[in-house]
matplotlib code that plots the C-alpha trace (Angstrom):
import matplotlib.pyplot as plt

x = [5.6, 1.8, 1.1, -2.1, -3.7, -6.6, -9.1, -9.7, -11.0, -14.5, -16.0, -16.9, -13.6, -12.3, -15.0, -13.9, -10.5, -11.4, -13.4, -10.8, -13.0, -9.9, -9.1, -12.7, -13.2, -10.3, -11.5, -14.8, -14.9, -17.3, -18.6, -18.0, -17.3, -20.8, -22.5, -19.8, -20.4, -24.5, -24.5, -22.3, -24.2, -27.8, -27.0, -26.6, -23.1, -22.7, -24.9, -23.3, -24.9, -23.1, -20.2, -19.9, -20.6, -18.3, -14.9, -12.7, -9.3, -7.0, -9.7, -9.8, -6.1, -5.7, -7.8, -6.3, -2.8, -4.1, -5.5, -2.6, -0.5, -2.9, -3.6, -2.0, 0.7, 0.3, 3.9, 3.8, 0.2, -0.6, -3.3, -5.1, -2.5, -0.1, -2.4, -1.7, 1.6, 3.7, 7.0, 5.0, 4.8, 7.3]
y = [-22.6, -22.7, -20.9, -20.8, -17.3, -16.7, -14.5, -13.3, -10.5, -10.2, -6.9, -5.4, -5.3, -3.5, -1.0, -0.5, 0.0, 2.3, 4.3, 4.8, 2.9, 0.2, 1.7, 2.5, -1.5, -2.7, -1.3, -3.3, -6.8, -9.2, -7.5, -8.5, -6.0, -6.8, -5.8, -2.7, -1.6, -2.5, 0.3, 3.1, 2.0, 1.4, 0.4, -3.4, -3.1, -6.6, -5.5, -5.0, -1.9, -0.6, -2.2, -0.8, 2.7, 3.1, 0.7, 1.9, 0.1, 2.6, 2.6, -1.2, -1.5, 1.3, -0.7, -3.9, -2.4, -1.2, -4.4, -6.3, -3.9, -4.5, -8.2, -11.2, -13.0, -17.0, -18.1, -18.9, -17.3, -15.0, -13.2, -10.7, -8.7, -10.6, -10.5, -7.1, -7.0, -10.1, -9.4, -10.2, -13.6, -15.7]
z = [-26.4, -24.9, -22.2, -19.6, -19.3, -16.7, -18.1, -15.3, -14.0, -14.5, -16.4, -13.6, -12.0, -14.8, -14.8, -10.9, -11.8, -15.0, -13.2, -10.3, -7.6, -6.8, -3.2, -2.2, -3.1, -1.5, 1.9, 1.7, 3.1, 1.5, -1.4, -4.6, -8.0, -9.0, -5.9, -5.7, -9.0, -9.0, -6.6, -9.2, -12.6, -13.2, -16.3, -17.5, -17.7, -19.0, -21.7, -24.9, -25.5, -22.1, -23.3, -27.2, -25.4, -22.6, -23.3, -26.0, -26.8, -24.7, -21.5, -21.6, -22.1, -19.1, -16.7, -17.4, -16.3, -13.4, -12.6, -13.2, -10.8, -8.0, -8.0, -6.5, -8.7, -8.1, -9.3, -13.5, -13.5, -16.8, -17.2, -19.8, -19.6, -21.1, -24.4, -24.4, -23.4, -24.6, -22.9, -19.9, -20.9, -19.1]

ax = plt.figure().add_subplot(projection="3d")
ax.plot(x, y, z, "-o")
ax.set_aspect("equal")
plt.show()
């Protein structure tokens, strides 16, 4: 069986939801994670230095779930988190 996954989200809406940011973003209108996060990090955090430094398996898992919890389900939509967690998969 194949399924579609959307890869979404982006880096730096995981690094809002790892770093427990989710409900200061949601309040915002108009920004997006890179400007909300710009403002957090000075780092290039879609450098892979950044990247190799801060994620490790269990922190990118952790955001991912959070993510997933928070987002708006199209109907049949997967997403990363069913790579991670394949009873999701329907």
């Amino acid at each position: 069986m194949m399924h579609e996954i959307y890869t979404t989200p982006e880096i730096e809406m995981l690094l809002i939801c790892s770093e427990g940011l989710l409900n200061n973003y949601k309040h915002l209108q108009n920004v997006k994670p890179s400007m909300f996060i710009s403002q957090r990090f000075k780092a290039n955090i879609k450098s892979r230095d950044f990247n190799d430094n801060y994620w490790t398996p269990d922190k990118i898992v952790a955001a991912v779930k959070i993510y997933e919890q928070s987002r708006r389900k199209n109907k049949g939509e997967q997403s990363i988190y069913s790579l991670i967690n394949p009873t999701a998969l329907k």
